[in-house]
C-alpha positions in Angstrom: 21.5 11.1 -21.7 18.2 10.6 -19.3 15.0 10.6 -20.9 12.1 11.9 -19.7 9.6 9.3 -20.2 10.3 7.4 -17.1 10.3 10.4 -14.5 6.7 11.2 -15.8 5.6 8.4 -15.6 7.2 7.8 -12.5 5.3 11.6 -11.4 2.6 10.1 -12.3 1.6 7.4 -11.0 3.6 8.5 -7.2 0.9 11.5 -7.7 -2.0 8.7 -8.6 -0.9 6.0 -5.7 -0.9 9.3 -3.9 -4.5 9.7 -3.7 -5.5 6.1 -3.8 -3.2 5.6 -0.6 -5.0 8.3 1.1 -8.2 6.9 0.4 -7.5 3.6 1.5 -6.3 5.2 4.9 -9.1 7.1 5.2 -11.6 3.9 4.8 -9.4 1.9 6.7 -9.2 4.4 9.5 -12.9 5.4 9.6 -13.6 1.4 10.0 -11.2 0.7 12.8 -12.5 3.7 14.1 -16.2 2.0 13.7 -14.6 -1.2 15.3 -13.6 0.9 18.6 -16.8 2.5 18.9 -18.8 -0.4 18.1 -16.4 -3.0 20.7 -17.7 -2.8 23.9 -21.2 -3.3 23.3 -21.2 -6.0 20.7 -18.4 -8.1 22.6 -19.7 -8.4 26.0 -22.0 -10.9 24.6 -19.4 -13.3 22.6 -17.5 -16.0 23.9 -14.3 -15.9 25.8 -11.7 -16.4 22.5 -13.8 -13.2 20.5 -13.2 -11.2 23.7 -9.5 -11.0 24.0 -9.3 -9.5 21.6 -9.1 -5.1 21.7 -11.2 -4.3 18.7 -13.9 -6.5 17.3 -15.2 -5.2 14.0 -19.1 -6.1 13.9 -19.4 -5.4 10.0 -17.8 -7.9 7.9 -16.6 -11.5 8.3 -13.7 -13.1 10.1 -10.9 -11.6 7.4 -12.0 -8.1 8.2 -10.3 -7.3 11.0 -6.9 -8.0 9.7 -8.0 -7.0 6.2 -8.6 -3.0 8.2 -5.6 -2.8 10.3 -3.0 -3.9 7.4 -5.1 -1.8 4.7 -4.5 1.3 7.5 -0.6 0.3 7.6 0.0 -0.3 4.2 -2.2 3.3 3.8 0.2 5.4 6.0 3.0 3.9 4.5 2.4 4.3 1.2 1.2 7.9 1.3 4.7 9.0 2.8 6.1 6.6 0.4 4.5 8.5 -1.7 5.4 11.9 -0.5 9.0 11.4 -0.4 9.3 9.1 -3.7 8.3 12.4 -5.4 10.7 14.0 -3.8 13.3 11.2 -5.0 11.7 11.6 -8.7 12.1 15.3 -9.0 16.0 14.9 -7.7 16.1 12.3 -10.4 19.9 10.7 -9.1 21.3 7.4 -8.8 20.9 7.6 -4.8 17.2 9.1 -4.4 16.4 6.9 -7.3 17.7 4.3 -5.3 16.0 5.3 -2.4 12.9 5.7 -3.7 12.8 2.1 -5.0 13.6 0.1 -1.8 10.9 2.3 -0.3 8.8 1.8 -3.4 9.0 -2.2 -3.3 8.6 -2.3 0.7 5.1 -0.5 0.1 4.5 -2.9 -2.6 5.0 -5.9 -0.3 2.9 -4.4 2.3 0.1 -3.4 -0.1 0.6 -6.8 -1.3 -0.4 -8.3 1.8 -3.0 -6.3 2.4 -4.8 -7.1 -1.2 -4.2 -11.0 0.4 -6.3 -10.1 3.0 -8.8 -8.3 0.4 -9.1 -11.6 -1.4 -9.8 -13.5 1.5 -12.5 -11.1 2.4 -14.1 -11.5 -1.1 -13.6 -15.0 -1.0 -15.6 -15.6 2.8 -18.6 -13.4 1.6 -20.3 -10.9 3.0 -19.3 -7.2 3.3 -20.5 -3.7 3.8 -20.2 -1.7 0.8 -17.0 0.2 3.0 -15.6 -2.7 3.0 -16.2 -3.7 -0.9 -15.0 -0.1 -1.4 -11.6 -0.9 0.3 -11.3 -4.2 -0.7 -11.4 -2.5 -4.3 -9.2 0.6 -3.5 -7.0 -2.4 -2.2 -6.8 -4.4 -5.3 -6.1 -1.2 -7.5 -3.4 0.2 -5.4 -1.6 -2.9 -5.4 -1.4 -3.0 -9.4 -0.6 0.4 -9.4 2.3 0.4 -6.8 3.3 -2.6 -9.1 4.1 -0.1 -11.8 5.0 2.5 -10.1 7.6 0.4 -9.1 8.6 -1.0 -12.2 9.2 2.5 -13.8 11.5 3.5 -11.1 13.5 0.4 -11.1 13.8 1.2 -15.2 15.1 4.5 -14.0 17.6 4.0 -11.7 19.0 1.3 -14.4 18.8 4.8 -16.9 20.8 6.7 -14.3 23.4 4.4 -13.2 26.0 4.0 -15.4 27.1 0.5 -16.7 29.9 -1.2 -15.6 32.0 -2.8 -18.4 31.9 -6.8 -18.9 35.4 -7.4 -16.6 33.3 -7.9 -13.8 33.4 -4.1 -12.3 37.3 -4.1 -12.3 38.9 -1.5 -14.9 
């Protein structure tokens, strides 16, 4: 018998990581954006290592740039993540469950990564308030992806049934 507690929950907090994933792309994008705009005329005067680079990010410190483009693919990845893990939910079987929680822990690892960066950020100093706002958004959406993927893991061990102690053979 499957309960129901772990598929809301699991609803839940996909619909919640949902929205927080969007936001963080949106921030992420509207700074990179920022960065492209902003490129040209603040690196022609830098020195030669700062202008190999394509995008140089004048808010910030030296963390922000990666901190923006893996907050922007950890975004996008987690809203489809997202998307499709409530897809999974709602089937609620052993093989969407399944899917849903490789996908679920790849996001985590990326998000994971990105709150690194976050950290690093908050640790050099000074930001723009953006960037406090998705170093924040970052932080969150890492401890909620953390659950997220902790009730769907207790799902799939609801759904698939147990083997016997013979070590699998009948």
């Amino acid at each position: 018998m499957v309960s129901g507690g772990s598929k809301s929950v699991a609803s839940i907090l996909l619909v919640l990581n949902l929205v927080l994933y969007f936001v963080v792309t949106v921030i992420a994008a509207w700074a990179t954006n920022h960065g492209i705009e902003r490129t040209h005329e603040t690196a022609s005067v830098l020195s030669i290592p700062a202008r190999i680079f394509p995008i140089y990010f004048p808010i910030g410190n030296m963390a922000t740039g990666f901190l923006i483009i893996f907050s922007l693919i950890a975004g996008v990845v987690g809203f489809t993540t997202s998307i499709t893990g409530l897809h999974n939910v709602f089937q609620w079987n052993a093989p969407n469950l399944h899917t849903a929680a490789t996908s679920s822990l790849t996001t985590w690892a990326l998000t994971l990564l990105a709150m690194g960066f976050a950290c690093k950020e908050i640790e050099l100093g000074w930001t723009d308030s953006n960037l406090r706002t998705l170093e924040t958004m970052t932080i969150i959406v890492t401890a909620t992806q953390l659950l997220c993927t902790g009730v769907i893991h207790v799902g799939v061990s609801e759904v698939v049934p147990q083997r016997s102690g013979h070590g699998g053979r009948v």
